[in-house]
TIGUTOR-726653 format. One record per residue (C-alpha): x, y, z. Coordinates in steps of 0.02 Angstrom, whole numbers, plus 50000, padded with zeros to 5 digits. Example, Ala and Ser with C-alpha at 12.3 -4.5 7.8 and 13.67 -1.06 7.14 Angstrom:
506154977550390;506844994750357;
***
This chain:
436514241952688;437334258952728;436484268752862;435284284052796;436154301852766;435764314252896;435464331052839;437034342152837;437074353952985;437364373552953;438984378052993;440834371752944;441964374253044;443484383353006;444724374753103;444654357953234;443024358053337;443124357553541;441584349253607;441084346553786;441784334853920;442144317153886;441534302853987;440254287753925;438494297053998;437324285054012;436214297353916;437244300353810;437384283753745;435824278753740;435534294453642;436854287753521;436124271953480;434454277653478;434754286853330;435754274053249;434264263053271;433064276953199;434094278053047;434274259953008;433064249153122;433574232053054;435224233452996;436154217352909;437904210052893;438784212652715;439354196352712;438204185852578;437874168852662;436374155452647;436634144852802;437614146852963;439024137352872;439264147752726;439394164052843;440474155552955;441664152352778;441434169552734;441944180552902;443474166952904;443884172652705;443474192952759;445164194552862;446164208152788;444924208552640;443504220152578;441844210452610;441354216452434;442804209252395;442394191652488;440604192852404;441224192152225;442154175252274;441144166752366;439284169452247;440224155852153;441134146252261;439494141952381;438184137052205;439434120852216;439954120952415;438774126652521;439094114652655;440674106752735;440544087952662;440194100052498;441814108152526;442974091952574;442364086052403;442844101252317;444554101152373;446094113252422;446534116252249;444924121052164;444394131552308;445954141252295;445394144552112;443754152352198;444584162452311;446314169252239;445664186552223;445544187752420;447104193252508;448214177452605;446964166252501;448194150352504;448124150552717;446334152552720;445974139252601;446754129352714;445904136152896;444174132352799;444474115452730;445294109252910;443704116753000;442544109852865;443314093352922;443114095853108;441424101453117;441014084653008;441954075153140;441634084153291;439874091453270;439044080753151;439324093153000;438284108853092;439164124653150;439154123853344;438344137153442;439454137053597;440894151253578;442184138353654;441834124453500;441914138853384;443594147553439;444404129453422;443934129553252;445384130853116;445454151353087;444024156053183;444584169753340;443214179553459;442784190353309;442364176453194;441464166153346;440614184753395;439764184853233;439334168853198;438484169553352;437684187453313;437114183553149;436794165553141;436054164553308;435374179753360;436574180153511;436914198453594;438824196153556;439864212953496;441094208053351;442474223953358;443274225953202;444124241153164;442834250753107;441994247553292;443854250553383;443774269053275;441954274053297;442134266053495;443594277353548;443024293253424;441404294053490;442154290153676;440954275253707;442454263553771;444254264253797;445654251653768;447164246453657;446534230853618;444804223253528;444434213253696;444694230353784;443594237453668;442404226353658;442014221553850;442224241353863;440724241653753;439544228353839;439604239354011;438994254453901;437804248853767;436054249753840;435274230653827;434004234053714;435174240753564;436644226353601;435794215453478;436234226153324;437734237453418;439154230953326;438104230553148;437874254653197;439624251953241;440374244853096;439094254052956;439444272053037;441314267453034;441354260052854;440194274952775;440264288452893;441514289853025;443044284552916;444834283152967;445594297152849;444074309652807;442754306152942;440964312652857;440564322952996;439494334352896;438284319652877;438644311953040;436794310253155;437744309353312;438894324453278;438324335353414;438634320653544;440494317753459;442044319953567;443364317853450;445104324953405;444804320153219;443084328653204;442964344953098;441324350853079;440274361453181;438624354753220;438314359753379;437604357653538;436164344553579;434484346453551;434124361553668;432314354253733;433024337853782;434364333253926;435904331353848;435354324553685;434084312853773;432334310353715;430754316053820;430084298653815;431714289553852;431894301954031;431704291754176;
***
């Protein structure tokens, strides 16, 4: 669900905002996703799924594509193949008929029935929880694998799409040119006990909040603690009667 709204801060600025020096804080950070948790404590995937098999289907379909988008296909396509014997029996053609409204449609047709096929012959019809077995899966990269395992499995894996690549260099919390970069960037930074739902902050304040063209930084809860070229607003410093943005109760 998109993360809550914060309440707009009192000034605009009149031209590009300076902030303070850059550098991943530890305090800083924490103070970050602390507030991302406050605003949305349990936050969920976009992705409609019922089983570890139908997610796995849908992250492979949302490459390039809107997962509204993948949604509207696949709330059909899973009442009659739900699992991957179901889709074998369905067959190439028909699920192309499901899913010719998603972008490069033909190609992933094909990646899902040939991995619908190997996990029948290689893991007894069940997605695989091992990141190796997943990544030699027809279509299915670290991203895919990374949240499968997040999702289905409750593993502490951070998927970087670009939203997370954006928000992660915008808001200075890792550096790197490519998602790996980013993403091991991330897992030195993010303090353990918010890594669980890190990339699900991530990818909400990029998709609703920190977007690529016109950033919302007027309703942006971690303006103040934003280092960022793109970001226009003034909503100055940190909280004044904490260190740096961090709570009293998080001070060590």
């Amino acid at each position: 669900m998109p993360p809550k709204i914060a309440p707009l801060p009192s000034k605009r600025a009149t031209r590009r905002v300076r902030t303070g020096k850059k550098g991943s804080d530890p305090s800083r950070v924490a103070e970050i996703f602390r507030r991302l948790s406050r605003a949305n404590p349990e936050p969920k995937g976009e992705l409609e799924h019922v089983s570890p098999y139908t997610l796995l289907v849908a992250v492979v379909l949302s490459a390039q594509a809107t997962d509204a988008g993948v949604n509207k296909a696949t709330r059909e396509l899973f009442k009659v193949a739900a699992t991957p014997r179901q889709m074998l029996a369905l067959g190439l053609e028909e699920l192309e008929k499901h899913i010719k409204t998603i972008g490069l449609y033909r190609g992933k047709a094909k990646n899902v029935m040939a991995l619908s096929q190997k996990l029948i012959s290689e893991h007894g019809g069940e997605v695989p929880r091992q990141r190796e077995a997943l990544e030699a899966l027809p279509g299915v990269g670290r991203k895919t694998a990374n949240v499968v395992l997040n999702i289905a499995f409750g593993e502490s894996t951070l998927a970087v799409d670009t939203h997370v690549f954006r928000v992660a260099h915008r808001l200075a919390l890792a550096k790197g040119k490519t998602p790996l970069e980013v993403e091991l960037g991330l897992l030195r930074v993010v303090p353990a006990r918010y890594l669980r739902h890190a990339h699900h902050w991530l990818i909400l304040h990029g998709r609703y909040i920190c977007q690529a063209r016109k950033p919302r930084c007027d309703a942006c809860i971690v303006c103040d603690l934003c280092f960022s070229r793109d970001k226009w607003f003034d909503c100055g410093p940190p909280p004044s009667n904490t260190p740096k943005g961090q709570p009293r109760h998080e001070r060590q």
